[in-house]
Each structure stands twice: as structure tokens, then as C-alpha cells.
C-alpha positions as CSV (number, residue, x, y, z in Angstrom):
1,X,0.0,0.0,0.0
2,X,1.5,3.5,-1.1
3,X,1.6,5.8,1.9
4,X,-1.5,8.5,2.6
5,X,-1.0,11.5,0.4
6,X,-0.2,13.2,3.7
7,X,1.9,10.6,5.4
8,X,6.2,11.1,5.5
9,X,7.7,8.1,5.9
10,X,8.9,5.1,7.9
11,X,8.2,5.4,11.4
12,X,6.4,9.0,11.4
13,X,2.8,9.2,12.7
14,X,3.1,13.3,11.4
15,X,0.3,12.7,9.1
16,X,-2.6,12.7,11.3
17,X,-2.0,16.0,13.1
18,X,-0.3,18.8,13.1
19,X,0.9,20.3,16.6
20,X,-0.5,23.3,18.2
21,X,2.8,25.7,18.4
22,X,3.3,28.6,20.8
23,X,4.0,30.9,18.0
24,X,2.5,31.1,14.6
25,X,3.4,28.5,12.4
26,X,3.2,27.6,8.8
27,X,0.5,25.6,7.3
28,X,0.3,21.9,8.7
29,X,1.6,18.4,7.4
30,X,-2.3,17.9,6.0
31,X,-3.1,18.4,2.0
32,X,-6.7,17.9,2.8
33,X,-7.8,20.2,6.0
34,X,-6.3,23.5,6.1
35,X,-4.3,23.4,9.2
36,X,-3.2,27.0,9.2
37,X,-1.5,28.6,13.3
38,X,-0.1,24.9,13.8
39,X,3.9,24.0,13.1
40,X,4.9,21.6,10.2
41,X,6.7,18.3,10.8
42,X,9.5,18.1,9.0
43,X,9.8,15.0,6.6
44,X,11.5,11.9,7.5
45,X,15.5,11.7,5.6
46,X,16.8,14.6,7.9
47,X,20.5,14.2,9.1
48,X,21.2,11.5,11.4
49,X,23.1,11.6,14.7
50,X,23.5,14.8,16.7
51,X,22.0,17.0,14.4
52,X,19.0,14.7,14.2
53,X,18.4,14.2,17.3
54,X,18.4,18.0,18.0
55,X,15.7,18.6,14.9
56,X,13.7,15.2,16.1
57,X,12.7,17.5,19.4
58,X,11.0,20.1,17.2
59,X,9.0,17.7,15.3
60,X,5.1,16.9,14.9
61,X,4.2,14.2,17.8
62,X,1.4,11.3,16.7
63,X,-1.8,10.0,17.1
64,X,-3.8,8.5,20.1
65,X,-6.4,8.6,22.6
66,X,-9.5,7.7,24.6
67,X,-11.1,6.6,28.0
68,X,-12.3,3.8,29.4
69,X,-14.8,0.8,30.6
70,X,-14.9,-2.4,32.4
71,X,-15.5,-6.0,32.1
72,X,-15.3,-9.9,30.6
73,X,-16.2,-12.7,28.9
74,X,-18.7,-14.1,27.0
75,X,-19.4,-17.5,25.8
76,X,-18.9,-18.3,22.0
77,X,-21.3,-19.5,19.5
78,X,-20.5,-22.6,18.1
79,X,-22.0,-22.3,14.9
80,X,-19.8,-22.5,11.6
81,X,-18.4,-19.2,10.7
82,X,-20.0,-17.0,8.5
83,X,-18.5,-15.0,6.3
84,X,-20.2,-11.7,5.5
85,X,-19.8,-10.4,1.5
86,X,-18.5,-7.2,2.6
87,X,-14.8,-6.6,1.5
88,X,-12.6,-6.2,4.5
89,X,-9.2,-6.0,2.7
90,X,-8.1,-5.1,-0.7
91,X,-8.5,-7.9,-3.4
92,X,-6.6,-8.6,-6.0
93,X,-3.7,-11.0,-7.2
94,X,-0.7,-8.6,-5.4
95,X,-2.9,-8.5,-1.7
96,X,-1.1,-9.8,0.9
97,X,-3.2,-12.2,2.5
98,X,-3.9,-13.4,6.5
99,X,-2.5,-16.9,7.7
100,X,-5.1,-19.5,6.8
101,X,-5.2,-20.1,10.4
102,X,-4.7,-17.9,13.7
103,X,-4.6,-18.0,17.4
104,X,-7.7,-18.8,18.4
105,X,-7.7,-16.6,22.1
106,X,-11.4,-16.0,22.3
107,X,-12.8,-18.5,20.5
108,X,-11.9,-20.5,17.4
109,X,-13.6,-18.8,14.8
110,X,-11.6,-15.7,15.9
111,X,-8.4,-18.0,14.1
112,X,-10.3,-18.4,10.8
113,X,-9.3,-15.6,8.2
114,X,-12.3,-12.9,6.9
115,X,-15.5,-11.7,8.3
116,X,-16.7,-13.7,11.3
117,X,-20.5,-12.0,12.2
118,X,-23.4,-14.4,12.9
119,X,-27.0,-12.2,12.5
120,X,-30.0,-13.0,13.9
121,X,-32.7,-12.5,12.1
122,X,-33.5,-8.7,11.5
123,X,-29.8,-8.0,12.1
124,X,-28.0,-5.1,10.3
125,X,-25.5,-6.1,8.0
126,X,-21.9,-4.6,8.3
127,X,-21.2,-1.8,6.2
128,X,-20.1,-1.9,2.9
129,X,-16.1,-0.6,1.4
130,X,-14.4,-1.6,5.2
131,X,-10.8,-2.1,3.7
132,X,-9.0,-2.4,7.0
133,X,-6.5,-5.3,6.8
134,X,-7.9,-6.3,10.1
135,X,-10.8,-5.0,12.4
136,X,-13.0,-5.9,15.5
137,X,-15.8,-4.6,17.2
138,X,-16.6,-5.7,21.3
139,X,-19.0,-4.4,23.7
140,X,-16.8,-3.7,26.5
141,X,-18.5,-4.6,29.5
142,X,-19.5,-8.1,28.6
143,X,-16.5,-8.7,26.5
144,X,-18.4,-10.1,23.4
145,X,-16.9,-9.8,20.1
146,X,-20.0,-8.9,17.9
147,X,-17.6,-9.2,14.7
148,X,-14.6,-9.5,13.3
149,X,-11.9,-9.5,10.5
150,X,-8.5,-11.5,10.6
151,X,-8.9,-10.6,14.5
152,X,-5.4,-12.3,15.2
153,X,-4.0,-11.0,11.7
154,X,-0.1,-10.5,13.8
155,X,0.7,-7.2,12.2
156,X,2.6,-3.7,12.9
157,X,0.7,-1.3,15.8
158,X,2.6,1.5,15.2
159,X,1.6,4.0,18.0
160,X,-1.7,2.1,19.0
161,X,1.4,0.2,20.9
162,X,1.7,2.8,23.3
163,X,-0.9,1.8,25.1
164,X,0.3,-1.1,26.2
165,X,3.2,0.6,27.5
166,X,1.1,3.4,29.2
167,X,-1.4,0.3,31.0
168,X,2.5,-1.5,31.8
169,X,3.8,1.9,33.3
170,X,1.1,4.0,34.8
171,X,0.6,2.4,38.0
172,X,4.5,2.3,38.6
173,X,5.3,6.2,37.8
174,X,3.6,8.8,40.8
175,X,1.7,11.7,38.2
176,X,3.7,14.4,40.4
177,X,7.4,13.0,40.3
178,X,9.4,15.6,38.0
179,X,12.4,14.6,36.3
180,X,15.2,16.8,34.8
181,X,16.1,15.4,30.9
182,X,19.6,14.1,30.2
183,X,20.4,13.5,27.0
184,X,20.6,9.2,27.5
185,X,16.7,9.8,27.8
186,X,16.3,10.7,24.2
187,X,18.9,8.5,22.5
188,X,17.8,6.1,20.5
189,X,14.6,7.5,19.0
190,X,13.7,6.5,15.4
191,X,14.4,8.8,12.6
192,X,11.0,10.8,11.5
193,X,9.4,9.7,15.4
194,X,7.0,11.7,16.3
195,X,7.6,14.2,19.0
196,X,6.1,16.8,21.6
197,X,8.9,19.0,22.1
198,X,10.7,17.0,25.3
199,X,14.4,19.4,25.6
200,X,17.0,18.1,27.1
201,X,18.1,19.6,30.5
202,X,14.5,20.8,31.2
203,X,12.4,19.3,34.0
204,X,9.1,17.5,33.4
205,X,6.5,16.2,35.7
206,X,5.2,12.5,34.6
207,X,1.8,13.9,34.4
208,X,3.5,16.2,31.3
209,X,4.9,13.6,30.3
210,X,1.4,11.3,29.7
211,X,-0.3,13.9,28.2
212,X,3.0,14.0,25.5
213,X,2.8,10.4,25.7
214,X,-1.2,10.2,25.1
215,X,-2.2,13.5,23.4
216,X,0.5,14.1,20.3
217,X,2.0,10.4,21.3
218,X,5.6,11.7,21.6
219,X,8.2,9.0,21.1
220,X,10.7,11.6,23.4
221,X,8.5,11.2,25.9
222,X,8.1,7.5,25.8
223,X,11.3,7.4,25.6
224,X,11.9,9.6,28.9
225,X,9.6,7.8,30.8
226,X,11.0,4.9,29.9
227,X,14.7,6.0,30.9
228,X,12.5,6.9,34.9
229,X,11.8,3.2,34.3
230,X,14.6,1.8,34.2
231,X,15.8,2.1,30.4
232,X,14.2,0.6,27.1
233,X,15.4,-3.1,27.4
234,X,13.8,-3.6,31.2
235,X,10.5,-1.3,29.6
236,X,10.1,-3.8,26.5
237,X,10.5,-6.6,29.3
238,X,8.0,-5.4,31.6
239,X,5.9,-4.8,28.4
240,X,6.0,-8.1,26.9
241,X,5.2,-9.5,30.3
242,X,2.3,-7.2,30.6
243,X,1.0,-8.7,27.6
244,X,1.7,-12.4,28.3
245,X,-0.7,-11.7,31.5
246,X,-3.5,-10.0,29.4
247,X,-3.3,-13.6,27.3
248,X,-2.3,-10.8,24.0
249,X,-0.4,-13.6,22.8
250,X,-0.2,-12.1,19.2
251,X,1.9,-9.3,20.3
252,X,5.9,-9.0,20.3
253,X,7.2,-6.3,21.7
254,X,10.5,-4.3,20.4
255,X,10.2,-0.8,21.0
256,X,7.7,1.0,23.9
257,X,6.9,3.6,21.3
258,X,5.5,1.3,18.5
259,X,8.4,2.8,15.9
260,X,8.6,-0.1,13.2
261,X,11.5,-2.7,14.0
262,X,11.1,-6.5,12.6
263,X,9.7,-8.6,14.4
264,X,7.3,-5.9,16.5
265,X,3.6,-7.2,15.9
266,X,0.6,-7.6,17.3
267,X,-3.4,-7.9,16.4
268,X,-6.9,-6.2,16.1
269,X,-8.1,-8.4,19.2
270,X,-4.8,-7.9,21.2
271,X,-4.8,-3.8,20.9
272,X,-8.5,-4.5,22.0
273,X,-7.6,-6.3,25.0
274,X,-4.8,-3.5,25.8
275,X,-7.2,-0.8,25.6
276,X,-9.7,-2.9,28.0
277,X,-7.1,-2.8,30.3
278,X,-6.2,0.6,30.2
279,X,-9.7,2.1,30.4
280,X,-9.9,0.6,33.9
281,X,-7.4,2.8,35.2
282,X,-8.8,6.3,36.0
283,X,-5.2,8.2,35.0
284,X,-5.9,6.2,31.3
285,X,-9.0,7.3,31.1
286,X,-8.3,10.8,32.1
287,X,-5.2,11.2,30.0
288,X,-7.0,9.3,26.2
289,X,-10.2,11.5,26.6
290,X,-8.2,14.5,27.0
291,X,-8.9,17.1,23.8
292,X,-6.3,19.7,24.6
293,X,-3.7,20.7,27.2
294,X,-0.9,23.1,27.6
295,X,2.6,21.5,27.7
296,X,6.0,23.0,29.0
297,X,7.9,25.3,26.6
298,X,10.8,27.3,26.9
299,X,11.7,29.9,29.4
300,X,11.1,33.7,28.6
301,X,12.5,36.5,30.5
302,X,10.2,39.6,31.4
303,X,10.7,42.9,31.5
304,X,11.7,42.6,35.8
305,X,14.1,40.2,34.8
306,X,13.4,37.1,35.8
307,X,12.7,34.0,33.7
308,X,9.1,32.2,33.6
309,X,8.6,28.5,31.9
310,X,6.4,28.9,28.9
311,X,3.4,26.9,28.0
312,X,2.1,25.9,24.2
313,X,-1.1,24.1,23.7
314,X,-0.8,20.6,22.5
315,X,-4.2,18.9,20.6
316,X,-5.0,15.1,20.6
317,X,-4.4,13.1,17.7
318,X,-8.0,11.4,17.7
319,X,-10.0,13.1,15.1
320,X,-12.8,11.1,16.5
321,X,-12.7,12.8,19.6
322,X,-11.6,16.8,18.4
323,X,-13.0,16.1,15.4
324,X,-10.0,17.9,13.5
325,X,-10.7,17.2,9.1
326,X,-13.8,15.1,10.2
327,X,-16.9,15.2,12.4
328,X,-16.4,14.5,16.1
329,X,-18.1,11.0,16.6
330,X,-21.1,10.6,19.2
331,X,-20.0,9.8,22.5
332,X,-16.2,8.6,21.9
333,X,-13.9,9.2,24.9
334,X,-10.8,8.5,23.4
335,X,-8.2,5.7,23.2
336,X,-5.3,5.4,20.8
337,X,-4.4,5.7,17.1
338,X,-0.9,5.4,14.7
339,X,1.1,5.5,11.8
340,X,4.0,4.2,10.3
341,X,4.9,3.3,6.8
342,X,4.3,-0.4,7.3
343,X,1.9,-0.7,9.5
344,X,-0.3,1.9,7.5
345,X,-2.8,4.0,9.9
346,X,-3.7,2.1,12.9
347,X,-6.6,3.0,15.7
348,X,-8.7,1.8,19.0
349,X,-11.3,3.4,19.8
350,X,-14.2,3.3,22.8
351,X,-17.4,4.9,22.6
352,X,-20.8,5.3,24.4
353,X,-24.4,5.2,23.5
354,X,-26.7,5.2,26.5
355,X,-25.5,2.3,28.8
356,X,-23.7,0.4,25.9
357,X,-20.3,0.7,25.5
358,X,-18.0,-0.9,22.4
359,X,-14.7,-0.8,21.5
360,X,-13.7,-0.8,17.9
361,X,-9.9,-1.9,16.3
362,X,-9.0,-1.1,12.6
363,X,-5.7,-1.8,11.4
364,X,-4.3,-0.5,8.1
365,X,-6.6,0.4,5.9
366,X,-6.4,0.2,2.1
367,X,-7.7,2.9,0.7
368,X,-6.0,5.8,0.3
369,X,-8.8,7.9,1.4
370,X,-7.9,10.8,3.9
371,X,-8.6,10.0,7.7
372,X,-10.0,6.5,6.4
373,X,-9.2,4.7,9.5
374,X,-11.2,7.3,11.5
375,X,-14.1,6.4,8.6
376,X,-14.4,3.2,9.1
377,X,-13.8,3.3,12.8
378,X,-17.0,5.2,13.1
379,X,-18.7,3.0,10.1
380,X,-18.2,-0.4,12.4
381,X,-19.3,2.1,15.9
382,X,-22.7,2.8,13.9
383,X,-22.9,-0.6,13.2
384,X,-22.4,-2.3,16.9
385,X,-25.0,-0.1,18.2
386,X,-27.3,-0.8,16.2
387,X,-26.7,-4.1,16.0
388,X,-27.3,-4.7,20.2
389,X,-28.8,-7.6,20.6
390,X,-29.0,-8.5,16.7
391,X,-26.3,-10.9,16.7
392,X,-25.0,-13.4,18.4
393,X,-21.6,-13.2,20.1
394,X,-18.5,-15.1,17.6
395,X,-15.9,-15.1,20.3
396,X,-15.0,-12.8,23.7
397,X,-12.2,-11.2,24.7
398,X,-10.8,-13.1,27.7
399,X,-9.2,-12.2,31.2
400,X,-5.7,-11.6,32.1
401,X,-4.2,-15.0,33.6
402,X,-5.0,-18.3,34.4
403,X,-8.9,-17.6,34.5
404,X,-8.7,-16.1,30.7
405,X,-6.3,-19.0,30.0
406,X,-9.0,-21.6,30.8
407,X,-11.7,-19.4,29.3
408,X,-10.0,-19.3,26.1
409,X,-9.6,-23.6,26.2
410,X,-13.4,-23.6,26.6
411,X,-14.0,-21.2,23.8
412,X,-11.4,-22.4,21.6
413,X,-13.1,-26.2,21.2
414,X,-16.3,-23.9,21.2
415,X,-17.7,-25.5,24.6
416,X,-19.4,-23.4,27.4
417,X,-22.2,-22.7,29.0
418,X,-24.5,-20.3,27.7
419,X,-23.9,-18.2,30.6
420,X,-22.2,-15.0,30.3
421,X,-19.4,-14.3,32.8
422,X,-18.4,-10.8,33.2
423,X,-15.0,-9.8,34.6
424,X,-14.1,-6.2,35.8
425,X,-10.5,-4.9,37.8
426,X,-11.6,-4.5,41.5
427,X,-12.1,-1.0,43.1
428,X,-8.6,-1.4,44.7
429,X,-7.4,1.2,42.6
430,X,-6.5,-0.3,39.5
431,X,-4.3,-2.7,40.6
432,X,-4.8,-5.2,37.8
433,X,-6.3,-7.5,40.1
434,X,-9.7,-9.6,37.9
435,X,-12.8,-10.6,39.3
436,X,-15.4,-12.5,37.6
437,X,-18.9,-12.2,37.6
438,X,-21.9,-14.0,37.2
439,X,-24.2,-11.9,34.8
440,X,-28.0,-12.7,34.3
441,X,-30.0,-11.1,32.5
442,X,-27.6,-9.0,31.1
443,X,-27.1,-6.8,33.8
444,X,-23.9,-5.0,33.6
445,X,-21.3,-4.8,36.4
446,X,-20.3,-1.4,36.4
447,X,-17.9,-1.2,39.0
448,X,-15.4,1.4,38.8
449,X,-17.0,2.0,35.8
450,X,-19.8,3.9,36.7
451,X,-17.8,7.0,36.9
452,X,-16.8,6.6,33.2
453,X,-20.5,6.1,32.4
454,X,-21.5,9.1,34.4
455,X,-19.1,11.6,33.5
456,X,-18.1,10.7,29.9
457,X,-21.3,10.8,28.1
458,X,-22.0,12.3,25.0
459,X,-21.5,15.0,24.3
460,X,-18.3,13.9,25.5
461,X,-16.0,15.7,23.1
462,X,-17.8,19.2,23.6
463,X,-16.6,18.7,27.6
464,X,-13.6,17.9,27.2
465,X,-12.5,20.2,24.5
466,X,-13.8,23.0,27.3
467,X,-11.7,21.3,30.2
468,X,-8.3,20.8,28.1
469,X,-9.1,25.0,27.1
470,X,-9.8,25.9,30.8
């Protein structure tokens, strides 16, 4: 697939925003919105080395997002899988196709390639032109995957990635600590990375640092908090571990910031289960539904003399949720998108609709459309919500551990009972710690949740936008 009209190149996630800059800028990285008061990225193929890791700290930062909901399983339908007629990648004899067979985590007919949707009668049928590579829609308080394409396809994240790394690292990292940037921090960053303007020798708070990390997805400030972690190789680690426990067995891990490396894959259903995760944690939430903030800048002497740290505003890279080229969609509060040249654009997103909640996973899309992943993002939302009740379950996404381990050897030989079991993170804080549920009747256990329902309604956006402006 030939990059996005607007895309750089290898490793840059430029393309989807533009960063707000404290002083007038030219016109934006876009050739379809006009993107005029916000400061270009400069274009992958820059010098290397010193000089390019000095220009890197200027540049555009990336894509992602979103806030949060609770909540697992779901038993899976054993019928045979059905394959709906809609295109969900693009055809033709030089189309790189998905492994015959997958992982089946969730059920086995999440491991057969194509569409896997089973209607009930009455049902609405998926909608037409999806050319996402792979793509999954789940109600995230039950955990039932309503449908799916090539769900375990094991391809590149690009910055969706990150949050895996924010769900490893939140928990360990207090929002308040500061830290003064050496120059080890920002060493080995990928050429054309995505940045929100980290300096060396300046001091941060990790809460800065998050809202780099989340809002313009800032590889130099991955990078940082990863160095107040320990350094890359222990972050990747801790990162690959995290995943191992979330039973995201698709996903390898070689960089925290998602920048392409071989070997660094992962999957529609695994990005879903990351985002899952992280939406149970209320700094996640807080930080992916997050419009706008202001970020530290330079210092500026006044006219008494005395120096005072500048601020610039910094936008979110979800269009979904600031609705930046295309309309804001009803009720999304946030989660995560990306770009590289081989992974193509990448997203998760979450989104409400009265007391339902889904989560939606597109992975490279095919045509070369402007904003397409955002398109069919909010294509496959439309459809889940309407389809609520209108189809029956074709896999679940399972728990971290043991218990999601044994839930996925039920699913997997499609056995079960035709209860649905429901599993949430206790109120201890987010912890990580699972408890399951009996559901009947399909009530939902809120949990911790309930402040997410409460307070993240639509018109979600609108609120936010007016927080991150206050």
C-alpha cells in the first residue's frame, strides 16, 4: 500500500495531526484540511546523529487517545463461521493475504481468516467498502466480540502500541514526580518519530509527560519515561510480560513507542484487550479523553528580569474525539491511534451510546482515502450499536491469567455454557487484580466504571475540548 497523500515516511505518525505551536506556524503536514496557526513536521531523511536528534525534538508528535470501561467474557457460538460479503481487505492478485489459520484466544472462529458475524434475524448487515486489513468490534463490559476480520492477523501497531506501554507503566510512575532530561533519555529514537517538544536539560513532571505520551503520542517522551523506568530493554520486558498476563499472545514487543523494527507485531483483538485494560485505570481514562492541554515550553524572561517556563497548547491526535478534518463521533472518549509506513494507519477506539459501550480496532486500511481509519472506525461504531442484541456473540475477549487461559480452552473447542461471565479490575485502585462475575439477564457490572458512564457521556468531546481549554 503507497503511503497517505499526507503521510512522511517510515516510522512517522506526522500525518494525522499537526501540533498546536506557541507561535504562529506555517501551514500543517495535511493536504486535505487546512491546518493554518499549527507547526509543520519536518519529513523523514533529515541528518542522522546529533544534528537529528536535536531537529527530532522540534518535530510533529502522533496519534492516540481515549477513556475507558470495564468487564469480561462471554461465551462463544458454536456455529460455523459466517462469512459476511462485505470486502474487508483489498483484493486482487498482489494482496497480501492473513494466515489460513490464527490463534484462536477467544474462541476459534476468531483463528479463521475474513469476516466472522453471525446475525440473527433482522440483524444489520456490516457496512459496505471496510478495507482495513484487520478490524474488530466488542461491547466492552461483557467482553463479546460482535464481529470481526482476521482478528489475530499479527501485524505492525505503530503507536496504537503505546498503550500497552502506558497500561504497563502507569501504575509504577507517581503523576507528580518531576524529572530533569539528560540526554541518554532521548537516544535512541527512530528517525522521523513523532515528537512533543521533550528538551534536554529541562524538568518535566510525569503527568507532562502522559499527556505528551497520550495526546501528540511523543516518542521523546516514551522514551523519557521509559529511561525513569529503568531504560528501554527492562520497559520492552515489563511490556511483553504485561502482555503475556493479558493472554495478548499475538503481540511481540521491540520498541515501547511502536516505531517499526522487525519482528514488533501484534493484532486487532490484542490492541483490544490492551485498551480494556487501560480504560480501567482512571489516569488512562483521564489522559486518552483529553482534547487539549498546555505542555511546558521554553523559558522567557520579562521585563523585571526574571525567567518564567512557557506553556504551548498541545491537541489530541484522535479526530474522532476533536473532530479535526472530520466530524467528532457521538459519545467517543478517546483511546489510541498510529502511523508508520508499514503498519499503515492504525486505531482503537471506545465509545458510548446510553448504557452500551464498544470498542472498535482497525488496522491499516487500504484505501487511500484521507482520515479512512477514522471512517471506518466510526462506520463499524454505527454498526455495533445498532446491532445490540442482533447478533449473536462469535468469540470474547478473555481475562488476564489463568482464568482467561482456561476461558479461552473452553471457547477455543467452542464449549461453554451459555452463561455469560463478566470480569471487571476491582475497586482497589486499578491494581490489575480480575474478578469474575456472574451476569443474568444481562445486567452489567459497572464497578469502577460507573464514573466513566456518568461523566463521559456524549457529548463527550464538547466537555472535554472546554476542560483541556480551561
Amino acid at each position: 500500500m503507497g503511503a497517505p497523500s499526507d503521510a512522511s515516511t517510515r516510522g512517522s505518525d506526522a500525518h494525522t495531526t499537526a501540533v498546536l505551536s506557541p507561535t504562529t506556524g506555517t501551514a500543517g503536514t495535511f493536504t486535505s484540511v487546512q491546518t493554518c496557526s499549527y507547526a509543520s513536521a519536518p519529513r523523514t531523511g533529515d541528518t542522522a546523529g546529533g544534528a537529528r536528534a536535536t531537529d527530532s525534538r522540534r518535530r510533529i508528535a502522533v496519534p492516540l487517545i481515549a477513556a475507558g470501561v470495564l468487564a469480561l467474557s462471554s461465551l462463544l457460538p458454536t456455529a460455523p463461521a459466517f462469512a459476511d460479503d462485505v470486502p474487508g481487505a483489498a483484493d486482487g492478485p498482489g494482496a497480501v493475504k492473513p494466515p489460513a489459520q490464527m490463534s484462536t484466544v477467544g474462541g476459534k472462529r476468531l483463528g479463521h481468516p475474513g469476516t466472522q458475524v453471525d446475525p440473527k434475524a433482522g440483524a444489520p448487515r456490516l457496512p459496505k467498502g471496510l478495507s482495513g486489513r484487520s478490524w474488530l468490534v466488542a461491547d466492552a463490559e461483557s467482553g463479546d466480540v460482535l464481529a470481526a476480520h482476521n482478528a489475530h492477523w499479527q501485524l505492525p501497531p505503530a503507536s496504537t502500541l503505546k498503550m500497552l506501554f502506558a497500561d504497563t507503566l502507569l501504575p509504577k510512575l507517581p503523576k507528580e514526580q518531576n524529572h530533569t532530561v539528560v540526554p541518554s533519555d532521548l537516544e535512541g529514537m527512530g528517525e522521523g518519530s513523532s515528537l512533543v517538544g521533550v528538551k534536554e536539560n529541562y524538568s518535566y513532571s510525569v503527568h507532562d509527560l502522559w499527556l505528551g505520551v497520550f495526546l501528540r503520542s511523543g516518542n521523546d517522551a516514551v522514551h523519557v519515561l521509559a529511561a525513569m523506568n529503568g531504560g528501554k530493554a527492562k520497559t520492552v520486558q515489563e511490556m511483553q510480560a504485561h502482555a503475556r498476563r493479558l493472554n495478548a499472545r499475538d503481540t511481540h514487543v521491540v520498541t515501547p513507542d511502536g516505531y517499526d523494527e522487525k519482528g514488533q507485531v501484534s493484532s486487532a483483538y490484542d490492541l483490544t484487550l490492551f485498551a480494556r485494560s487501560g480504560l480501567q485505570k482512571a489516569d488512562f481514562r483521564e489522559y486518552a479523553s483529553t482534547a487539549y492541554a498546555k505542555f511546558p515550553g521554553d523559558y522567557k524572561k520579562g521585563k523585571d528580569g526574571k525567567r518564567t517556563r512557557q506553556s504551548f497548547e498541545i491537541q489530541n491526535t484522535n479526530r474522532l474525539l476533536t473532530g479535526f478534518g472530520i466530524p467528532t463521533y457521538k459519545g467517543i472518549a478517546g483511546v489510541k491511534n498510529g502511523y508508520t509506513t508499514n503498519a499503515g494507519s492504525t486505531f482503537t477506539g471506545v465509545a458510548q451510546r446510553g448504557k452500551r459501550v464498544l470498542l472498535v480496532t482497525v488496522m491499516n486500511p487500504q484505501k487511500a482515502a484521507p482520515s479512512e481509519v477514522y471512517k471506518e472506525t466510526a462506520k463499524l461504531f454505527d454498526w455495533g450499536f445498532k446491532a445490540s442484541g442482533s447478533v449473536n456473540p462469535v468469540g470474547t475477549l478473555v481475562r488476564p491469567g489463568a482464568a482467561g487461559a482456561n476461558q479461552n480452552r473452553t471457547t477455543a473447542h467452542g464449549n461453554g455454557s451459555d452463561e455469560h461471565t463478566q470480569a471487571s479490575v476491582s475497586s482497589d485502585g486499578g491494581s490489575g487484580k480480575w474478578t469474575a462475575i456472574g451476569i443474568t439477564g444481562g445486567t452489567l457490572a459497572l464497578l469502577a466504571a460507573v464514573a466513566y458512564a456518568v461523566h463521559r457521556r456524549h457529548p463527550l468531546p464538547e466537555l472535554v475540548r472546554r476542560r483541556g481549554r480551561g
